[in-house]
MIFI-867434 format. One record per residue: residue in three letters; x, y, z of N, C-alpha, C, O, CB in turn. Coordinates in steps of 0.2 Angstrom, whole numbers, plus 5000, padded with zeros to 4 digits. Glycine has a CB too. Layout:
# residues N
alaXYZXYZXYZXYZXYZ/...
This chain:
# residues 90
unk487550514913487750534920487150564924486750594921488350594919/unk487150564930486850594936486750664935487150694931487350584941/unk486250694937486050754938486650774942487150794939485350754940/unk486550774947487150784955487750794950487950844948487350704963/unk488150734946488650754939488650804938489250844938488650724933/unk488150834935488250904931488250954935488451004932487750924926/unk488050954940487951034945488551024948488551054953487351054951/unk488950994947489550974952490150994948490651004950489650904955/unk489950984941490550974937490950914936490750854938491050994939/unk491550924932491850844931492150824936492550864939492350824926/unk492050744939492350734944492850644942492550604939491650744951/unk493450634944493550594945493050534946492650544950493850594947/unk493250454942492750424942493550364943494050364939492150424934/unk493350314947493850264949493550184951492950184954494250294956/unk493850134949493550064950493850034955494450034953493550034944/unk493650004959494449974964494149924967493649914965494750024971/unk494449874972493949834975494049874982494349924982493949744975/unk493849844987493749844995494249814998494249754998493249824998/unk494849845002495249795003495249805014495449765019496249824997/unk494849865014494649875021494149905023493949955019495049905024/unk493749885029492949905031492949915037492449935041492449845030/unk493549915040493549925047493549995051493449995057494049895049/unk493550055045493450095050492450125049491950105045494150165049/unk492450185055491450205054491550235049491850285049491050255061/unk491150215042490750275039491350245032491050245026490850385044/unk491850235031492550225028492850155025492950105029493150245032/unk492950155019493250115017493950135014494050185012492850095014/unk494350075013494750085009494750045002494849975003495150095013/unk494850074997494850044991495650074988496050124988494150074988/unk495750004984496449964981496149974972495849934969496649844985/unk496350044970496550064964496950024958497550044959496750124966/unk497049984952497349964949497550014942497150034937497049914949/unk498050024943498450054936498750034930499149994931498950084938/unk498750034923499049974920499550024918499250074915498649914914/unk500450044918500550114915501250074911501450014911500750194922/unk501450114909502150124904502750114906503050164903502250174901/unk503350074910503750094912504250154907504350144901503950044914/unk504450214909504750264906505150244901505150244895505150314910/unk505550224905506350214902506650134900507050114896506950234909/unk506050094903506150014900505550004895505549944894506149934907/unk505150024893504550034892504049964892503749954887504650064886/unk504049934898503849874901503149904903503149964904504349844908/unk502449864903502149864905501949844914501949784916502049854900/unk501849894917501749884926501149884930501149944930502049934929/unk500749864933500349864936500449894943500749864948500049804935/unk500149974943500250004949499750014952499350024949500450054948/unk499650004959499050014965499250074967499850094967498949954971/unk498650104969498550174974497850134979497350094978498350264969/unk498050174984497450174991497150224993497350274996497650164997/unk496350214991495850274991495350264999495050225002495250274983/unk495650325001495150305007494250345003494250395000495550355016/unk493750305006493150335002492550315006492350255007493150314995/unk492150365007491850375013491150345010490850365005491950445015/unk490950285014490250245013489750255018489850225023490350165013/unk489150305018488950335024488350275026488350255032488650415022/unk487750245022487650165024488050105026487750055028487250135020/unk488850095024488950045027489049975022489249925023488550045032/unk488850005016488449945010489149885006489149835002487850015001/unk489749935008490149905004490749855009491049875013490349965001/unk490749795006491049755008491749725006492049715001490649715007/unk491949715013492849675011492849645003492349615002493049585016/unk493049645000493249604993492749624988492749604982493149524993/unk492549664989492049714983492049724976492649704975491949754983/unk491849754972492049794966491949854968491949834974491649784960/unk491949904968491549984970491750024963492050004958492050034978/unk491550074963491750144960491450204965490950214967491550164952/unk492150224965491950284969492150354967492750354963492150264977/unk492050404967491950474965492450514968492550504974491150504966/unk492850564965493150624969492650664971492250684967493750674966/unk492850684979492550714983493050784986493650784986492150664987/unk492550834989492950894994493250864999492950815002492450944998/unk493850885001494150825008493650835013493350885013494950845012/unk493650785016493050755021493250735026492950715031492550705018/unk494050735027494550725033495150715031495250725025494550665038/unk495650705037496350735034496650675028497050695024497150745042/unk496350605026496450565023495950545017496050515011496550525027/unk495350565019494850555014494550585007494050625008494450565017/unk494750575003494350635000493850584991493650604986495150724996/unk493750524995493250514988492750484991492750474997493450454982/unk492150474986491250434990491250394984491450404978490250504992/unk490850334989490450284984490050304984489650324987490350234985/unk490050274976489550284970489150224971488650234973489950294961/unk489450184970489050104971489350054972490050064973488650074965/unk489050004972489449934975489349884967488949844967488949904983/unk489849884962489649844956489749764957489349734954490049864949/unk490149754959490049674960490349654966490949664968490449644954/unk489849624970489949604977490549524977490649474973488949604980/unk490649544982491249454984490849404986490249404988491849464992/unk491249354984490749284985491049274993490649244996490949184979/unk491349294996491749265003491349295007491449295013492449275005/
């Protein structure tokens, strides 16, 4: 782990691709879940949407990312990219 890791504390750590680039500074990244249904006990694949703030711009439509929990940074934002792990062929 990162230096910046340890003086910060533990921070969420998330993998997603890029499913939007269109706003300045912001992406949004498409979170995959694999969980338990409760009561049928089916296995489900659940998505969430992270908005996560890319301040060079480096991360692209169809990406791999991981990006970090961060302090809210606007009224929708509150994670940063970490990196860009596997870039899209398109």
């Amino acid at each position: 782990m990162s230096e910046e890791n340890i003086k910060r504390g533990h921070r969420k750590l998330r993998v997603g691709e890029v499913i939007s680039e269109k706003m300045d500074k912001t992406i949004v990244v498409r979170v995959r879940r694999r969980v338990r249904h409760p009561r049928f006990k089916k296995i489900i694949t659940v998505f969430s949407k992270c908005y996560a703030h890319d301040a060079k711009g480096e991360a692209k439509l169809g990406d791999q990312v991981r990006i970090q929990e961060a302090r809210p940074l606007s009224k929708t934002k509150c994670w940063r990219l970490i990196e860009v792990t596997h870039r899209s062929e398109a």
